[in-house]
Backbone bond lengths (Angstrom), bond angles and torsions (degrees), N, CA, C in turn:
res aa  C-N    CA-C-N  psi(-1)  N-CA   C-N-CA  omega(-1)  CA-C   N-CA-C  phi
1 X - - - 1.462 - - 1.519 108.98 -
2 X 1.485 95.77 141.72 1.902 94.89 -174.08 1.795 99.21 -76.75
3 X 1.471 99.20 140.87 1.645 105.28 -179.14 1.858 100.12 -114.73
4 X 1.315 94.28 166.88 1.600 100.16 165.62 1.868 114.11 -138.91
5 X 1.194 102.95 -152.80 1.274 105.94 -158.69 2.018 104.07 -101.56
6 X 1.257 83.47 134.55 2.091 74.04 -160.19 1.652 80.90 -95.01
7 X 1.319 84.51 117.82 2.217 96.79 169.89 1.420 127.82 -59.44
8 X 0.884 132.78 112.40 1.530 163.39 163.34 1.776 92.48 83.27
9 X 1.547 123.53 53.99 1.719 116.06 160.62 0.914 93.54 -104.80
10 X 1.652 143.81 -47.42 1.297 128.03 -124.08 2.251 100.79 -125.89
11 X 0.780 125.52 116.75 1.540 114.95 -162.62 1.469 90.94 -119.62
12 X 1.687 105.93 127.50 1.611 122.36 -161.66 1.334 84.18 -83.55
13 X 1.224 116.10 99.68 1.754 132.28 133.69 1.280 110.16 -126.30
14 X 1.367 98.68 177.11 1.553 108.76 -170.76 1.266 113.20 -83.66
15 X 2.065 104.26 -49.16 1.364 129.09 -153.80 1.486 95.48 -116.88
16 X 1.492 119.14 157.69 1.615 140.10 131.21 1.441 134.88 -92.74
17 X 0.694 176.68 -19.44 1.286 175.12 -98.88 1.450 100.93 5.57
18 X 1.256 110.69 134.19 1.701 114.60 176.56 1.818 114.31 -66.66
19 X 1.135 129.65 156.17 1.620 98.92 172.99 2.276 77.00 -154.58
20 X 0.926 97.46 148.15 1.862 126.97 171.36 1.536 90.86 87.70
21 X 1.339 102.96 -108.47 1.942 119.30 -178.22 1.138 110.58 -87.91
22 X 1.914 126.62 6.74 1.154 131.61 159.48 1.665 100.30 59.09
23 X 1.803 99.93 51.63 1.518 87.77 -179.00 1.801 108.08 -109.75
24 X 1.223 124.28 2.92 1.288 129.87 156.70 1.289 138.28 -71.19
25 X 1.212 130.17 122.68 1.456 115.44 -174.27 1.723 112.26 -127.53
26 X 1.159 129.00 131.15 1.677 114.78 -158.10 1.594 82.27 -116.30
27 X 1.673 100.38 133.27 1.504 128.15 165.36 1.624 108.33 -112.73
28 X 1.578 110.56 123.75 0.847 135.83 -149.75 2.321 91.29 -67.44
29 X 0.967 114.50 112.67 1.678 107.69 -174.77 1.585 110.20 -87.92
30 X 1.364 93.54 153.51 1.859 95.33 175.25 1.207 85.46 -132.28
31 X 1.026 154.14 28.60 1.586 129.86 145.93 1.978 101.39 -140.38
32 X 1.211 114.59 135.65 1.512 160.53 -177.35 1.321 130.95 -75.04
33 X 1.583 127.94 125.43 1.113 111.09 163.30 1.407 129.65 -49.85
34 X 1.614 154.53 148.81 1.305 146.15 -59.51 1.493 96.08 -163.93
35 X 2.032 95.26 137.98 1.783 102.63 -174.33 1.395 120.58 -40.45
36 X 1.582 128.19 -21.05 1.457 114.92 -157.76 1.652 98.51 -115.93
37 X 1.116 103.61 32.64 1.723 108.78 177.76 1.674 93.71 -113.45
38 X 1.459 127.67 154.32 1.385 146.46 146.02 1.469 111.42 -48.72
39 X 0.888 148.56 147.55 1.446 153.28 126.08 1.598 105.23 -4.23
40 X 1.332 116.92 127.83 1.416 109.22 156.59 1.374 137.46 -86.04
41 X 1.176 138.51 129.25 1.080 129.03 -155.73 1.657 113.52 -61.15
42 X 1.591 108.56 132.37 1.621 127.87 -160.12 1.615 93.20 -70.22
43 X 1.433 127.78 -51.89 1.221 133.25 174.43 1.404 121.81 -51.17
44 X 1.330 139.16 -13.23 1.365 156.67 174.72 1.540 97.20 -16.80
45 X 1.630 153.31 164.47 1.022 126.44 110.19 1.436 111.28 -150.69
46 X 1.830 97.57 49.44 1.347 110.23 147.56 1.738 100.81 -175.42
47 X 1.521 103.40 176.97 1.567 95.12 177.58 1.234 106.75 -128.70
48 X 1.482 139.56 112.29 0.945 142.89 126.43 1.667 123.97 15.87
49 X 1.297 134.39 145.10 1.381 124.89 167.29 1.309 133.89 -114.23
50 X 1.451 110.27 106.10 1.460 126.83 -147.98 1.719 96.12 -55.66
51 X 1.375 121.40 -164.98 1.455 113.99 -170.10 1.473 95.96 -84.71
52 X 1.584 106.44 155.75 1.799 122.47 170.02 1.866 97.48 -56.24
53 X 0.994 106.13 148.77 1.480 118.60 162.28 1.725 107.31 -81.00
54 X 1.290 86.04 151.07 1.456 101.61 170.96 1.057 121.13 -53.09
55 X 1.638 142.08 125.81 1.832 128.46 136.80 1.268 133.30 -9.56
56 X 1.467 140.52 110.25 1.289 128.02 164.48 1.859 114.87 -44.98
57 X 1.309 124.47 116.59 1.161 104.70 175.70 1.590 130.57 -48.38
58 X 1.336 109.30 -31.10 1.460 130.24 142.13 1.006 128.87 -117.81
59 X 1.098 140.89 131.19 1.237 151.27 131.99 1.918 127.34 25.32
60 X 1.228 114.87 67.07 1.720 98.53 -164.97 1.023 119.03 -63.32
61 X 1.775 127.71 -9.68 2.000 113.49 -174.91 1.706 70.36 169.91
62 X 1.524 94.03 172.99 1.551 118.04 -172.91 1.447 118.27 -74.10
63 X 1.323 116.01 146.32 1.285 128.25 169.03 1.766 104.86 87.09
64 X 1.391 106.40 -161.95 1.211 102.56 -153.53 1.920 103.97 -79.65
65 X 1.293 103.74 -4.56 1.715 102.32 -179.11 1.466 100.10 -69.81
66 X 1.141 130.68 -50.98 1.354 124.87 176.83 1.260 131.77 -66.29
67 X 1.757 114.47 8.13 1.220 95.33 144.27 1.614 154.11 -86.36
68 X 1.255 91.29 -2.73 1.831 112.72 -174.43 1.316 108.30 -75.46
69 X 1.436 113.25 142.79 1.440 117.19 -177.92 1.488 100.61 -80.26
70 X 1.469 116.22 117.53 1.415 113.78 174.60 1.363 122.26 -68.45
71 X 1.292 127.31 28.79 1.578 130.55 173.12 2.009 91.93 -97.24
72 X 1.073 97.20 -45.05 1.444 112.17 -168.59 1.524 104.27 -66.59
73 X 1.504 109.60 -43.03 1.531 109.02 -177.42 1.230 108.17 -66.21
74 X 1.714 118.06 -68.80 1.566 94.00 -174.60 1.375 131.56 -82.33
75 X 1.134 111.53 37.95 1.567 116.72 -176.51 2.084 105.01 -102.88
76 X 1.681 88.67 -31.17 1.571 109.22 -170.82 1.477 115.20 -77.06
77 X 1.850 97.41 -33.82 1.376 109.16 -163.94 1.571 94.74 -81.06
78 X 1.319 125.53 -26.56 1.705 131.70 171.25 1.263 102.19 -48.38
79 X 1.725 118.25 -54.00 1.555 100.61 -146.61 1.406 89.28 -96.33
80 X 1.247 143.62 8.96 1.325 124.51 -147.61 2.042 88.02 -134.17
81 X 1.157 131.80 -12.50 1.103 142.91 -179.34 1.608 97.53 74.40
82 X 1.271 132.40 3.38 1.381 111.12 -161.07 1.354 103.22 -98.13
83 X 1.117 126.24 150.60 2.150 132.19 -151.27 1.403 89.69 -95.81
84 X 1.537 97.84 130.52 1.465 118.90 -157.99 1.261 105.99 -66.55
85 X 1.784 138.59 -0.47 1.649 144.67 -172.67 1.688 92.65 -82.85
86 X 1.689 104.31 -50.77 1.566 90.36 -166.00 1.727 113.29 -96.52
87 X 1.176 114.76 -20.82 1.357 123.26 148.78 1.821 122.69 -30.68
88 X 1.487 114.77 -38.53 1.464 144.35 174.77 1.448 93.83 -54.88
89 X 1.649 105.54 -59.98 1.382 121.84 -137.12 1.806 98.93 -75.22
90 X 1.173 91.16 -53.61 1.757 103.91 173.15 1.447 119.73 -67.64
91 X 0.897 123.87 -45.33 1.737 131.42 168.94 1.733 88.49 -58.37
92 X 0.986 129.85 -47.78 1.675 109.94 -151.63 1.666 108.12 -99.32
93 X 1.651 94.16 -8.57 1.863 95.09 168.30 1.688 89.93 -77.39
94 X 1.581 126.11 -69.18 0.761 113.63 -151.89 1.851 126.92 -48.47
95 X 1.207 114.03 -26.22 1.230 138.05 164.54 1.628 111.87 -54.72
96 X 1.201 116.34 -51.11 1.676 134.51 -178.88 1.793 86.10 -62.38
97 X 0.550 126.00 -70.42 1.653 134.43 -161.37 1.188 112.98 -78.19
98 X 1.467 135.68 -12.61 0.947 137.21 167.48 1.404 115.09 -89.08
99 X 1.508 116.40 -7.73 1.300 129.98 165.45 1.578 127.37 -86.03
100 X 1.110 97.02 -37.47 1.706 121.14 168.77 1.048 115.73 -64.65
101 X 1.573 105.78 -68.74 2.083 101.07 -175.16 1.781 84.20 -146.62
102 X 1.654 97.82 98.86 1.511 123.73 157.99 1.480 109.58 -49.84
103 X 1.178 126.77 -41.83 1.174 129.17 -163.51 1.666 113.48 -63.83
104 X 1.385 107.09 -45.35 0.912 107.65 -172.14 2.199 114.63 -66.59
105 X 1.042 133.09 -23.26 1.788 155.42 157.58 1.591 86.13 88.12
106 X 1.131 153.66 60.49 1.541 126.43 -177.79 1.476 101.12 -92.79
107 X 1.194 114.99 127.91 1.332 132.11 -156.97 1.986 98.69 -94.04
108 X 1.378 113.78 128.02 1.033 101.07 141.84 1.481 167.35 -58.32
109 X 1.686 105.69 -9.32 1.394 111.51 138.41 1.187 134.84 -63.85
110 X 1.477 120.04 -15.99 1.595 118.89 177.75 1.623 100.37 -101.85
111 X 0.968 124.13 7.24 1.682 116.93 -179.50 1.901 88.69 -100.89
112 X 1.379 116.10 -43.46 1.611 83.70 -178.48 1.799 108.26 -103.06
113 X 1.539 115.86 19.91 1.045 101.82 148.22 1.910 110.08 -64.62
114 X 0.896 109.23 -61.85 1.758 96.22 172.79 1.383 131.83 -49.01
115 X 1.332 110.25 -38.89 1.548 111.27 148.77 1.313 136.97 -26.27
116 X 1.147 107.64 -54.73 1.851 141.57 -167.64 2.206 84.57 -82.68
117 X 0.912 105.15 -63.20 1.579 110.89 -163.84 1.700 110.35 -62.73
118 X 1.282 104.53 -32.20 1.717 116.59 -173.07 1.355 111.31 -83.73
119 X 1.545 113.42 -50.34 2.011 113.73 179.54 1.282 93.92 -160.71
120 X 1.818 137.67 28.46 1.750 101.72 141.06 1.429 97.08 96.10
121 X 1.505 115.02 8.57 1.640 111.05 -173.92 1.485 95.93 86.32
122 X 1.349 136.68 16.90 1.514 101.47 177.21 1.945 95.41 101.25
123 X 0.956 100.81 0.83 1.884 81.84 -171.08 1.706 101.93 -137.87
124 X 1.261 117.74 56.33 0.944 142.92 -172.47 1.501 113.46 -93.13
125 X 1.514 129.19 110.41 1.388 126.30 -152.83 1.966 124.39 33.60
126 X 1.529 89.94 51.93 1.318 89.15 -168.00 1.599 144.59 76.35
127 X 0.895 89.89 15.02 1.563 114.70 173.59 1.849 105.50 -83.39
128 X 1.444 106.95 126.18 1.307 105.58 -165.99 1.833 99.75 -116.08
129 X 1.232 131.01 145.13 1.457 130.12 -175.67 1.829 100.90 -102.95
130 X 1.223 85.12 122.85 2.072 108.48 -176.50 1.263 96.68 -72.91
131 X 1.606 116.25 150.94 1.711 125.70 162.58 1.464 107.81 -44.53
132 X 1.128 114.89 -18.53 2.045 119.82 172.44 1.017 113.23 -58.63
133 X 1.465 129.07 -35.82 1.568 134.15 -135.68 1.505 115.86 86.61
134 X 1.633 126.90 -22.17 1.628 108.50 -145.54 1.767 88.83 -98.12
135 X 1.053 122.50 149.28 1.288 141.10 158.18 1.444 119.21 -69.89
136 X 1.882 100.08 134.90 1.624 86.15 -164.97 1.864 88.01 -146.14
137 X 1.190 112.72 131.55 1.341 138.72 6.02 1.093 107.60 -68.38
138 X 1.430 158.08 150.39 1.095 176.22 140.42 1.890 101.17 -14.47
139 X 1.405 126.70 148.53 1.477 130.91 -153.88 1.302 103.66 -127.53
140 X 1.465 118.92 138.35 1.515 115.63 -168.25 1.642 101.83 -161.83
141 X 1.375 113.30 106.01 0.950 114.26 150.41 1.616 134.76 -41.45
142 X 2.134 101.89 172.39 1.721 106.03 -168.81 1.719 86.04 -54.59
143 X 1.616 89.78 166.97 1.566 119.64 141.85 1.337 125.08 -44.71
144 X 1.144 131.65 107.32 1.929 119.35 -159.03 2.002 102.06 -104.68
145 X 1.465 97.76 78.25 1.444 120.08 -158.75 1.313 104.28 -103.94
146 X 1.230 133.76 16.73 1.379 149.11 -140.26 1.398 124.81 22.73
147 X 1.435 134.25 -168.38 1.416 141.34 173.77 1.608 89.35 97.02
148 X 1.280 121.00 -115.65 1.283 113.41 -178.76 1.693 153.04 -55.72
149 X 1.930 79.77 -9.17 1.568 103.50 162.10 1.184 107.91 -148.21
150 X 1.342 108.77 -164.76 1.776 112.59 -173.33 1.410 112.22 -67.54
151 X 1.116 117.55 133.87 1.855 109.26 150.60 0.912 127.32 -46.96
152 X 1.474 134.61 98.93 1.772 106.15 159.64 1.829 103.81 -130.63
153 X 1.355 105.15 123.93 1.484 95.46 -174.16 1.454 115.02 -80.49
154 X 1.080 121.17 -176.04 1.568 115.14 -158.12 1.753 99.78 -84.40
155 X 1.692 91.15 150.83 1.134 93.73 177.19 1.834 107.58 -135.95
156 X 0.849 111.54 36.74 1.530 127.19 -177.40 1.456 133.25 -145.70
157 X 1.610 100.70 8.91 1.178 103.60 -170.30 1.114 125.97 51.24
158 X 1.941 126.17 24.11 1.654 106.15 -168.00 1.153 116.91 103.85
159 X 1.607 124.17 -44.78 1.385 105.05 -130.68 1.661 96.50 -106.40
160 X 1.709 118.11 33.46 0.860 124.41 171.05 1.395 111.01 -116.51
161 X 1.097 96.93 -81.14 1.736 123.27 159.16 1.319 134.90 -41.80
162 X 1.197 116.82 -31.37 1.777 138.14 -168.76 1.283 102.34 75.62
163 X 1.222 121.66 45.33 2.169 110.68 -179.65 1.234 90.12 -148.30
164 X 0.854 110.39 122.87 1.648 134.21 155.74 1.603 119.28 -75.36
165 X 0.987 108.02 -14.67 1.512 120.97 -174.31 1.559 120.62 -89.95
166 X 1.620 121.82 -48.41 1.480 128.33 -108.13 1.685 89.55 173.95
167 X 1.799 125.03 95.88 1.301 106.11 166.36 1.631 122.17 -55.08
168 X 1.250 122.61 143.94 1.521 137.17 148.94 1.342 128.64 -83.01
169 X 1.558 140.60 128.02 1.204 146.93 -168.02 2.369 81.90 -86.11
170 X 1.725 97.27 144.69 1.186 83.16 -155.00 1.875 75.99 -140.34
171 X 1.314 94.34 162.04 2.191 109.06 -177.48 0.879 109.80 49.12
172 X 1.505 114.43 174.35 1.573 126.03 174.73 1.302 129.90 -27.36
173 X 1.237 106.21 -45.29 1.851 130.83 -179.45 1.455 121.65 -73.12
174 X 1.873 91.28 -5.16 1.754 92.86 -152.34 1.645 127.85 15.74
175 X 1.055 114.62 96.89 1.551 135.71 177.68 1.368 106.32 -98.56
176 X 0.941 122.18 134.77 1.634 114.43 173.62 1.680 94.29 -101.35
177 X 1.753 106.02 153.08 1.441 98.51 -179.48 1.374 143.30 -70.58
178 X 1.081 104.87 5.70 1.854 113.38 172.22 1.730 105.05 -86.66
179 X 1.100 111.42 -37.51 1.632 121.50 163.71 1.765 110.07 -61.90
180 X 1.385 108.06 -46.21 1.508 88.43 -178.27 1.398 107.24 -78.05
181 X 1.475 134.94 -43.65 1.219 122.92 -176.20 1.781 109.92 -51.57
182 X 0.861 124.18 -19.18 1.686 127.07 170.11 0.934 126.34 -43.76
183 X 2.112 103.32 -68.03 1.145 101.37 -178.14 1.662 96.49 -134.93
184 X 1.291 120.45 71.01 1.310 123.00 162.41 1.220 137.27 -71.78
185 X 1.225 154.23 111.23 1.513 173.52 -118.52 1.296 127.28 -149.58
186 X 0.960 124.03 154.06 1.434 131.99 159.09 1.430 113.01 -124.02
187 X 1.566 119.19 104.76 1.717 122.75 -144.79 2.208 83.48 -114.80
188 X 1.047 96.28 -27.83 1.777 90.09 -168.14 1.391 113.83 -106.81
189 X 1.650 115.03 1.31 1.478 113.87 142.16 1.446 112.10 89.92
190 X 1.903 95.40 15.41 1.702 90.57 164.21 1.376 130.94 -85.29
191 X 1.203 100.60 -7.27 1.540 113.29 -165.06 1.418 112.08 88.20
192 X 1.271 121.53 37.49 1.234 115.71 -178.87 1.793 94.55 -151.03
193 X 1.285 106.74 119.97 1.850 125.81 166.42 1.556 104.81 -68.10
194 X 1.345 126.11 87.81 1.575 119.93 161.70 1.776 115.74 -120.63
195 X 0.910 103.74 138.01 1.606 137.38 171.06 1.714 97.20 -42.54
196 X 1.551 88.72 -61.26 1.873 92.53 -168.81 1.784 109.23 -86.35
197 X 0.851 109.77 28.45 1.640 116.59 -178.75 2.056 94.98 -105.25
198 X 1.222 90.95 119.15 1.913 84.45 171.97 1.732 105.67 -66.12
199 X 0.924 130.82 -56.25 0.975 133.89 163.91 1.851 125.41 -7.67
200 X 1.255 95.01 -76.60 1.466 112.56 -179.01 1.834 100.29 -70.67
201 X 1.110 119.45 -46.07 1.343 132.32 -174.81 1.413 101.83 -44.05
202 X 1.602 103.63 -71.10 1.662 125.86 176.97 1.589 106.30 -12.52
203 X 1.835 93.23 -89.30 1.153 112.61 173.99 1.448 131.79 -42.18
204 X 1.088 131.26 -28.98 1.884 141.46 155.98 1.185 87.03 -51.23
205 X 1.620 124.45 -87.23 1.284 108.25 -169.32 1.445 143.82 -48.15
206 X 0.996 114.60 -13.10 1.745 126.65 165.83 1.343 119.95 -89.28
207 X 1.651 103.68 -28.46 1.739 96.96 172.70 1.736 100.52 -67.98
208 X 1.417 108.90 -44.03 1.686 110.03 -178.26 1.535 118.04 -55.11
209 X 1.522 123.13 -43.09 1.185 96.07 -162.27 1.829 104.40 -92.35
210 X 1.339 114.59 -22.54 1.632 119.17 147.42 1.904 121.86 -34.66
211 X 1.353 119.02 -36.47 1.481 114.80 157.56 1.408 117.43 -76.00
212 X 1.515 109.54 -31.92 1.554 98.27 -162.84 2.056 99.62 -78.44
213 X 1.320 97.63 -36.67 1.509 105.14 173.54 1.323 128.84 -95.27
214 X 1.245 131.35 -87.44 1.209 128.84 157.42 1.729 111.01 146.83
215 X 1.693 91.67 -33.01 1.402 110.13 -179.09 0.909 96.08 -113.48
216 X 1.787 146.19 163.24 1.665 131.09 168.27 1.381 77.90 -137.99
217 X 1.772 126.71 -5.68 1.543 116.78 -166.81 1.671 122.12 -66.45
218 X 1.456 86.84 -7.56 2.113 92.27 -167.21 1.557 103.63 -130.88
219 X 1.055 117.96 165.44 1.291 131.22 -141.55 1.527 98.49 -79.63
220 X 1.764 112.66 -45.40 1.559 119.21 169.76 1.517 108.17 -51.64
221 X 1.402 113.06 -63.70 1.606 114.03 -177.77 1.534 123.96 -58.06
222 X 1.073 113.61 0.97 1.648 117.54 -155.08 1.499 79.42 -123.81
223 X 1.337 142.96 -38.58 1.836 141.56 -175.49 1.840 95.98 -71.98
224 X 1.815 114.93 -44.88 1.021 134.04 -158.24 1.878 97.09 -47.08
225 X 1.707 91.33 -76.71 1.211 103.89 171.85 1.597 123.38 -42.40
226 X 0.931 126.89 -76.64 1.410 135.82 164.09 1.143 120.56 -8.03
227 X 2.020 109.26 -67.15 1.198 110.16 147.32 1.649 158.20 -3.87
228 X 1.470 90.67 -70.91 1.593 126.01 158.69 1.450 98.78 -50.54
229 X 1.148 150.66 -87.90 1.051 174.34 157.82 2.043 102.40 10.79
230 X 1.296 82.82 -74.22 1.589 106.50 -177.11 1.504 110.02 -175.27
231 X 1.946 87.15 99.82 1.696 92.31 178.05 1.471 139.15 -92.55
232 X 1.491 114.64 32.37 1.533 136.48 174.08 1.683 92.70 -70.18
233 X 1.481 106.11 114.65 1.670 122.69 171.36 1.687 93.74 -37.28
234 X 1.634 120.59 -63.72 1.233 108.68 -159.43 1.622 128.82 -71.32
235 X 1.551 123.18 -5.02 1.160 150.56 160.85 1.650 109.74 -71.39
236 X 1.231 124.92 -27.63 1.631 115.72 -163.09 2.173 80.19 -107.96
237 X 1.076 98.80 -30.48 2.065 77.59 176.17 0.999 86.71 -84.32
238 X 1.439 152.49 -66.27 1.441 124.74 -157.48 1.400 117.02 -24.12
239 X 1.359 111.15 -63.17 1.699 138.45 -157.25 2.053 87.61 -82.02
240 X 1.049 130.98 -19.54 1.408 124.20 144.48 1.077 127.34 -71.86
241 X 1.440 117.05 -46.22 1.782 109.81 173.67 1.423 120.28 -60.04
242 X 1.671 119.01 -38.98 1.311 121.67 168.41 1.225 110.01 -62.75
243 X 1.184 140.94 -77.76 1.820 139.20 172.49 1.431 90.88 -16.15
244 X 0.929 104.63 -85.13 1.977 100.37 -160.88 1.452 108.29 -32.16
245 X 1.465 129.63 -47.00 1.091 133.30 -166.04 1.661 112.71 -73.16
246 X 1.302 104.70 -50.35 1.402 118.60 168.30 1.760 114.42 -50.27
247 X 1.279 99.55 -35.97 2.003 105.14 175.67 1.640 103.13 -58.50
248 X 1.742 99.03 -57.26 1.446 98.35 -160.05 1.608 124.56 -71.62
């Protein structure tokens, strides 16, 4: 679906500054939430949580994509421009987690508002998302060497990121690897913990911003989290202007 440019969410830089566990990383997007939406409002500075999606009456395939009722998915992924693999991924964390710890409400419009804000759904300089969930070629943020972003020297030897030097914020979710070793998962039920899987990604990110907040239902708890995440003012309205848009 042809997308455009969502007015005052998305601010052409490259970098954010990391802020809590420095587990957010913002990639600069060239493609937009979608021609038959309004503008989202520029003033946003939080998003609300549009309604839970439906239950699959069964189950369509493993992990958390199969839980969404696919009447609901591709009807949502139409109006909302967002590609019905990672649309799955976010609708079916939010569902997973809304089962686990209710308390916390994390809405699936605000999980792929970060989606949309981090790599584009996964398709971030060409990066295309597999019937798996995993993104291929695989997505990797700058070198985080300081000066224009945070320092953080490597803590993985590589074997997350490909840097031996200098952590990289890494998949859809961009996680940098001290964040994924935290809260690493297997959300799509292959038996395999990957970074570049939306799936597994998703889910890290919802167990994270559920610790850093607890509530995502109110406007404090929903900045709180976000916050945690990546606390540059102009990164947490972005990821509000998209939510809002994605609700409506």
């Amino acid at each position: 679906m042809q997308q455009r440019a969502l007015t005052g969410a998305v601010l052409a830089i490259a970098l954010l500054l990391f802020a809590g566990l420095g587990i957010g990383f913002f990639l600069t997007p060239s493609a937009q939430p979608t021609d038959n939406q309004t503008d989202a409002p520029a003033a946003a500075t939080w998003a609300p949580a549009a309604q839970p999606p439906p239950l699959a009456a069964t189950a369509t395939g493993p992990g958390v994509a199969g839980l969404v009722d696919a009447d609901w998915l591709a009807a949502t992924a139409e109006r909302t421009g967002i590609p019905e693999r990672a649309l799955a991924a976010y609708a079916g964390v939010a569902l997973a987690k809304a089962s686990a710890m209710p308390s916390c409400g994390l809405s699936w419009n605000t999980l792929a508002a970060i989606g949309f804000a981090e790599s584009r759904h996964g398709s971030h300089e060409g990066s295309t998302l597999g019937a798996d969930g995993t993104v291929t070629p695989g997505i990797f943020g700058v070198a985080l060497a300081g000066g224009d972003t945070e320092h953080v020297p490597d803590s993985d030897g590589g074997a997350i990121d490909g840097d031996a030097d200098f952590d990289r914020a890494v998949g859809p979710m961009q996680l940098i690897p001290q964040t994924w070793r935290n809260w690493h998962t297997d959300a799509s039920g292959d038996g395999v913990e990957d970074p570049q899987n939306i799936d597994d990604a998703t889910q890290a990110t919802a167990n994270y911003l559920c610790r850093a907040s607890g509530d995502m239902t109110t406007e404090s708890g929903w900045r709180a989290g976000i916050s945690a995440y990546n606390g540059a003012e102009s990164y947490i309205r972005a990821v509000a202007s998209a939510g809002v848009e994605y609700a409506s």
